[in-house]
C-alpha positions as CSV (number, residue, x, y, z in Angstrom):
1,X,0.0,0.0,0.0
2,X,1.3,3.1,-0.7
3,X,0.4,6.5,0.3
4,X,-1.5,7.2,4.3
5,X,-4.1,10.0,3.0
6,X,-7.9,10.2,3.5
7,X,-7.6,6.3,0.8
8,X,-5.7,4.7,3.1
9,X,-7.3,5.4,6.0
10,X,-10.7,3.9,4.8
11,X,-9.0,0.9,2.7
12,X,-6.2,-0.2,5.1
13,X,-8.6,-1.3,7.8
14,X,-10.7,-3.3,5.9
15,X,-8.0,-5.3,3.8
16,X,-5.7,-5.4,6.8
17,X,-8.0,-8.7,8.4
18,X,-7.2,-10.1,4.6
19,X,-3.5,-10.2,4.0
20,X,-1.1,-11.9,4.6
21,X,1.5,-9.0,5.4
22,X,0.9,-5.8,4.6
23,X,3.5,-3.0,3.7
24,X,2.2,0.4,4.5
25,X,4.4,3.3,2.6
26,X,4.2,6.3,4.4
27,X,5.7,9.9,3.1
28,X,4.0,12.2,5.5
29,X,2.3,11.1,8.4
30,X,-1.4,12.9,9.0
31,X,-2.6,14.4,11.3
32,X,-6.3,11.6,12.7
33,X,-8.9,12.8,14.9
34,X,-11.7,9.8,16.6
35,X,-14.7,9.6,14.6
36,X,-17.0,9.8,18.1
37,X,-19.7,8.7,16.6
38,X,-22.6,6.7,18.5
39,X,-25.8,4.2,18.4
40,X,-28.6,6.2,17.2
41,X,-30.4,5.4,20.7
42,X,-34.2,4.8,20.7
43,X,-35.4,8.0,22.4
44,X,-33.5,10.1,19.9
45,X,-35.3,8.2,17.2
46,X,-38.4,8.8,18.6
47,X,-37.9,12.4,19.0
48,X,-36.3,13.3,15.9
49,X,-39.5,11.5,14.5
50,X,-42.5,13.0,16.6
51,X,-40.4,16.3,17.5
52,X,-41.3,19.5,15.0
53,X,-38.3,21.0,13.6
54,X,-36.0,18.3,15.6
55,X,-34.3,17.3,12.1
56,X,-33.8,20.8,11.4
57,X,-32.6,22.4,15.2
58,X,-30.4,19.1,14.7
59,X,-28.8,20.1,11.6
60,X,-28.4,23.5,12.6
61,X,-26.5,22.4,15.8
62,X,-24.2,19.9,13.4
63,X,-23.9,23.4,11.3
64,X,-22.7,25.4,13.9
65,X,-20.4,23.1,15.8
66,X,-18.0,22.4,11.9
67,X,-18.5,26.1,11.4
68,X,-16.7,27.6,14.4
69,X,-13.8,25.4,13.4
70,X,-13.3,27.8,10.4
71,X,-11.3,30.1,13.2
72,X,-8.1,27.6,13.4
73,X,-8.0,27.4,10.1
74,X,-8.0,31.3,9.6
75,X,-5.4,31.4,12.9
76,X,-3.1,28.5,13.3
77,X,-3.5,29.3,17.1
78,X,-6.7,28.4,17.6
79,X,-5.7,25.0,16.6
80,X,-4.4,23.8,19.8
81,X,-7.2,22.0,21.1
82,X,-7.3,19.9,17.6
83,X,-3.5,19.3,18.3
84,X,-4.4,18.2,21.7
85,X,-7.2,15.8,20.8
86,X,-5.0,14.0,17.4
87,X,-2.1,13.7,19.9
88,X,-4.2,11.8,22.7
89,X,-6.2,9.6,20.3
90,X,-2.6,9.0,18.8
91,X,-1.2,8.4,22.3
92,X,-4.3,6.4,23.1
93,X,-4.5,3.9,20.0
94,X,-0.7,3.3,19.6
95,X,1.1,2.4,23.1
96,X,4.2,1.5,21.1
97,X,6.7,4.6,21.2
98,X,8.9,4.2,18.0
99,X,5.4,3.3,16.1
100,X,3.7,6.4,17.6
101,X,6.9,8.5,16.7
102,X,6.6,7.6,12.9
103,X,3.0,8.8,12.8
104,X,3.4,12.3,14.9
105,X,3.6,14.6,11.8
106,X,5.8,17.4,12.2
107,X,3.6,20.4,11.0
108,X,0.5,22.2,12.4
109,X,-2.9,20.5,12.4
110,X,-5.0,21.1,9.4
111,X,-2.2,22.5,7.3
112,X,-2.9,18.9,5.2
113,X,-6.5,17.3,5.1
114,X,-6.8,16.3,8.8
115,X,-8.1,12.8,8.9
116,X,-10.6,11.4,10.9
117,X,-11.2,7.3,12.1
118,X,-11.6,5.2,14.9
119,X,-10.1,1.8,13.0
120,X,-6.9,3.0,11.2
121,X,-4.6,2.9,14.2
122,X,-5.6,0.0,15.8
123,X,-4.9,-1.6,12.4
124,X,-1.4,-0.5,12.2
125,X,-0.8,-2.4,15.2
126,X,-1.1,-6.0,14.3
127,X,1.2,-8.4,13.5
128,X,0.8,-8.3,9.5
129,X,1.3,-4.5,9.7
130,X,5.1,-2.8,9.0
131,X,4.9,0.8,8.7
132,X,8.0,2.0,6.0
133,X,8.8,5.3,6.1
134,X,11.5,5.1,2.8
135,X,10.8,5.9,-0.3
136,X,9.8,3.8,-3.4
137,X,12.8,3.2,-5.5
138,X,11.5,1.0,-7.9
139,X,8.6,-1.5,-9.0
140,X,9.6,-4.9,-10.2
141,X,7.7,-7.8,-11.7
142,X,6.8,-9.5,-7.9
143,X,8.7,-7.1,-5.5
144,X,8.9,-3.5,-4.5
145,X,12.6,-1.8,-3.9
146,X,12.6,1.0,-1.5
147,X,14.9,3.9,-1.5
148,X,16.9,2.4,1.1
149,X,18.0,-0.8,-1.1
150,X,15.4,-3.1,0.6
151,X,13.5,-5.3,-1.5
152,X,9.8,-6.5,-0.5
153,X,8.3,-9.3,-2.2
154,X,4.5,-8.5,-2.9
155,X,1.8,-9.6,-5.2
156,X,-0.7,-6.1,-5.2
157,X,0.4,-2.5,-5.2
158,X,-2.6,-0.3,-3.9
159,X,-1.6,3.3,-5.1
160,X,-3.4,6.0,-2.5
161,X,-1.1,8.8,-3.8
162,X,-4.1,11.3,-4.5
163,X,-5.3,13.1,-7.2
164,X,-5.2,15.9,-9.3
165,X,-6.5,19.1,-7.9
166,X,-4.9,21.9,-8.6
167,X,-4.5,21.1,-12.1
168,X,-7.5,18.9,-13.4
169,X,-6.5,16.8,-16.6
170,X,-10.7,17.8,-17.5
171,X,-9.3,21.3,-18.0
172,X,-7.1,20.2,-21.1
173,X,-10.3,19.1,-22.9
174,X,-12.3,22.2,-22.1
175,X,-12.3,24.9,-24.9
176,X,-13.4,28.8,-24.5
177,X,-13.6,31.8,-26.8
178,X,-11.1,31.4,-30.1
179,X,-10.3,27.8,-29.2
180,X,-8.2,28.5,-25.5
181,X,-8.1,25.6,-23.7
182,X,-9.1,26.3,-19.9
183,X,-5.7,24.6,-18.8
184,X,-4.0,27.1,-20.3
185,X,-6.3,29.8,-19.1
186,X,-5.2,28.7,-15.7
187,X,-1.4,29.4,-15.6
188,X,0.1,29.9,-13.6
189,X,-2.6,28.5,-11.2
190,X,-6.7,28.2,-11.4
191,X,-9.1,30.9,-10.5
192,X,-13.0,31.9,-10.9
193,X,-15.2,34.1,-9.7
194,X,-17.4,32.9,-7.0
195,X,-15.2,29.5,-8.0
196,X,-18.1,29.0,-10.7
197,X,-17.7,31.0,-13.7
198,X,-14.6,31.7,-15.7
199,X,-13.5,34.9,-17.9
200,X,-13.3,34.0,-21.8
201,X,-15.5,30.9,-21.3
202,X,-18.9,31.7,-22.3
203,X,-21.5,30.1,-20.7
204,X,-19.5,27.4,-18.8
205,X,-20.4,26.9,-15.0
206,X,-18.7,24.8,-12.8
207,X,-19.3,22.8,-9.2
208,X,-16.5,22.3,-6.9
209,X,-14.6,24.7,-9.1
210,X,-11.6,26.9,-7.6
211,X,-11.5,27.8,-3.8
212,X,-15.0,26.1,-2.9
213,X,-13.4,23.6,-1.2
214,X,-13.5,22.9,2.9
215,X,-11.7,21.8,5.8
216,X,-14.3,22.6,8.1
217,X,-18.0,22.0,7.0
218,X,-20.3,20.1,4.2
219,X,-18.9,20.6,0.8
220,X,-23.2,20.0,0.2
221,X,-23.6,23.3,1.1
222,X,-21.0,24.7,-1.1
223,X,-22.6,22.8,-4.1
224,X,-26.2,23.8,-3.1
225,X,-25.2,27.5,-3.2
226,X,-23.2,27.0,-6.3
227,X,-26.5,26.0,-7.8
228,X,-28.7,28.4,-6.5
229,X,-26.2,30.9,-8.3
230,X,-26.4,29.3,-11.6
231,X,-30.4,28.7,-11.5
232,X,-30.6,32.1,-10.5
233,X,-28.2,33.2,-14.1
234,X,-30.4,31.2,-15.9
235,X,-33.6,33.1,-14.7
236,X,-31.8,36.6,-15.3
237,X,-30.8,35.3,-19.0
238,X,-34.4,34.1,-19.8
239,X,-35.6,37.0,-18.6
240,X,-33.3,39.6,-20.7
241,X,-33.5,36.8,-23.6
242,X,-29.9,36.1,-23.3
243,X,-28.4,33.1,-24.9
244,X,-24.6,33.7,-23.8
245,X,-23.1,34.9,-20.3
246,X,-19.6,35.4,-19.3
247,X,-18.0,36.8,-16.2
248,X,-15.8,39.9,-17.0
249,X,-12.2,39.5,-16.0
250,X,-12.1,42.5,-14.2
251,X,-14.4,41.1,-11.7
252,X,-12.9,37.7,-11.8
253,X,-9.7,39.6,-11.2
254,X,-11.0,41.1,-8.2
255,X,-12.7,38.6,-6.6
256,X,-9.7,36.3,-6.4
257,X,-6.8,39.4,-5.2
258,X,-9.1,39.6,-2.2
259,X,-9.5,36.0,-1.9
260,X,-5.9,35.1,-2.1
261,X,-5.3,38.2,0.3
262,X,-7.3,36.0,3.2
263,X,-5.4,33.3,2.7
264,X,-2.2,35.1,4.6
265,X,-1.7,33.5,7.5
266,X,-4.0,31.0,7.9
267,X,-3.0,27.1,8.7
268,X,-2.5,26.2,5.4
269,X,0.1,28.7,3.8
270,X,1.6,29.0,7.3
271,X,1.1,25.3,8.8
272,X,5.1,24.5,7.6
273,X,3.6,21.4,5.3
274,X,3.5,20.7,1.5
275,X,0.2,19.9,0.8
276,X,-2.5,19.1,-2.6
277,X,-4.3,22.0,-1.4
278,X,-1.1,24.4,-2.9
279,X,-0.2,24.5,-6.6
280,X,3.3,24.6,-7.9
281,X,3.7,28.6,-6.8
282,X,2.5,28.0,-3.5
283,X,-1.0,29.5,-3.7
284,X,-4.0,27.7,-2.2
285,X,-6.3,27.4,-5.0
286,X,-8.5,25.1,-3.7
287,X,-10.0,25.7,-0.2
288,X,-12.3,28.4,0.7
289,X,-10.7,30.7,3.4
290,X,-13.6,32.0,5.5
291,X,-17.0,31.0,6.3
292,X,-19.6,28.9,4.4
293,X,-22.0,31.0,5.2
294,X,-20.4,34.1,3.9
295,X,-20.3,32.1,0.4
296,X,-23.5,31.6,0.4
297,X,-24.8,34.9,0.8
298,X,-22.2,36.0,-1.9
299,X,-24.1,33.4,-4.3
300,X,-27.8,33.6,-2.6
301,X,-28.5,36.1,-6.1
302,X,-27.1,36.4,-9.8
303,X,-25.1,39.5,-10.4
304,X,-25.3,40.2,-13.5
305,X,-23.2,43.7,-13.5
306,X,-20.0,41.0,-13.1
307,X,-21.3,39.4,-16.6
308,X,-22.0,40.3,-20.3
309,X,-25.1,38.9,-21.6
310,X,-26.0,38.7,-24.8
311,X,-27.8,37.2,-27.6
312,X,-25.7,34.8,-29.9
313,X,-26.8,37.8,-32.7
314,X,-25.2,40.1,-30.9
315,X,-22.3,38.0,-30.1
């Protein structure tokens, strides 16, 4: 198995039970928090059933209680409670010392995608387990070499090495205005306004685009305002009898100076980790850097004085 990210942590459990030995790669250890969840109990069925609004005061609770963690990503030094909590569910899962040492990581909590399971420690533990912290040399026919000259016999490789983020092989096939690929519109890194709508691509929207991803929260709600945004375009374009909208660059321009400018100083450009949330010039193009809720009201209405509409005979 190589790689120990959000994958691994789900897989490595579960096949663990299965193998006969299992080689765990590490690069960079995360940082896990318990799961805490618990048995649905029968009163809290009942209530949540025969209760009005219960679902709802429920969900807003659940809300409220991901939200507020928003303010250690913003300030690394509200993260020492989240420290405090990995290290004694660490401390408590892993009794071994030299073990628990391998999987301390060495920069500030939530600086990489914090983790979060009750079952992938205790399955590092077993017998069939050996945690390598070298690198992967080379792949042969039966056996992996690791940078260290140590060859391991094996008859799968699991690759949990992540994915692409910052620069999405999609955006190659993705053409705008006179034939400009978006991948090409997007160096040296991405951007869109509101994360959804892109200058000198008419009429393409996107979910999950740019900066809309979290840490903290539900990325549901990010998706569910992106929506509301674009359903909200489409009335304003039926209603002028538009056919073609595009976001000017000007406001796409300004949008992501003051986004980027919020990123300074919070966990993840000042955590002291590499991580897939950066691209190659070191700016986080991927998360959003404030609260949820503060997106959506940005996205609750169309505003159309950021686009050119138009008619394709006009165009």
């Amino acid at each position: 198995m190589i790689g120990t990210g959000a994958s691994a942590i789900q897989f490595v459990p579960q096949i663990q039970p299965q193998v006969g030995t299992l080689y765990l790669f590490q690069r960079t250890p995360p940082w896990v928090v318990p799961r805490l969840d618990h048995q649905i109990t029968g009163p809290e069925h009942w209530l949540l059933r025969r209760t009005p609004f219960a679902p709802a005061i429920v969900r807003a609770v659940l809300y409220w209680l991901l939200e507020v963690r928003v303010l250690g990503f913003k300030n690394p030094r509200f993260m020492k409670a989240a420290d405090r909590l990995a290290r004694w569910h660490l401390r408590r899962q892993i009794p071994d010392s030299e073990l628990r040492r391998k999987l301390t990581p060495d920069y500030t909590i939530g600086c990489k995608r914090i983790l979060v399971s009750d079952n992938y420690y205790p399955s590092l533990r077993e017998p069939n387990v050996e945690l390598i912290t070298a690198g992967v040399k080379k792949v042969r026919k039966r056996s992996v070499v690791t940078s260290e000259g140590t060859k391991l016999d094996v008859d799968t490789i699991i690759f949990g090495t992540g994915f692409h983020v910052t620069d999405p092989p999609i955006a190659a096939r993705i053409r705008g205005r006179d034939g400009r690929r978006l991948d090409d519109a997007w160096v040296p890194g991405m951007q869109a306004y509101l994360g959804t709508t892109v200058a000198g691509f008419p009429n393409l929207f996107l979910l999950l685009g740019p900066n809309t991803g979290l840490g903290h929260n539900s990325m549901i709600y990010m998706i569910e305002s992106q929506l509301n945004y674009v359903i909200d375009c489409l009335r304003v374009m039926r209603e002028r009898a538009a056919d073609v909208v595009e976001v000017r660059e000007e406001a796409q321009s300004n949008f992501n100076e003051s986004l980027q400018a919020a990123m300074h100083g919070t966990v993840w450009t000042a955590g002291h980790c590499k991580s897939w949330y950066l691209d190659d010039s070191g700016r986080n193009t991927t998360l959003w850097p404030g609260w949820t809720f503060r997106y959506r009201r940005h996205t609750r209405r169309f505003d159309p004085d950021k686009y050119v509409l138009a008619s394709r005979a006009q165009r």
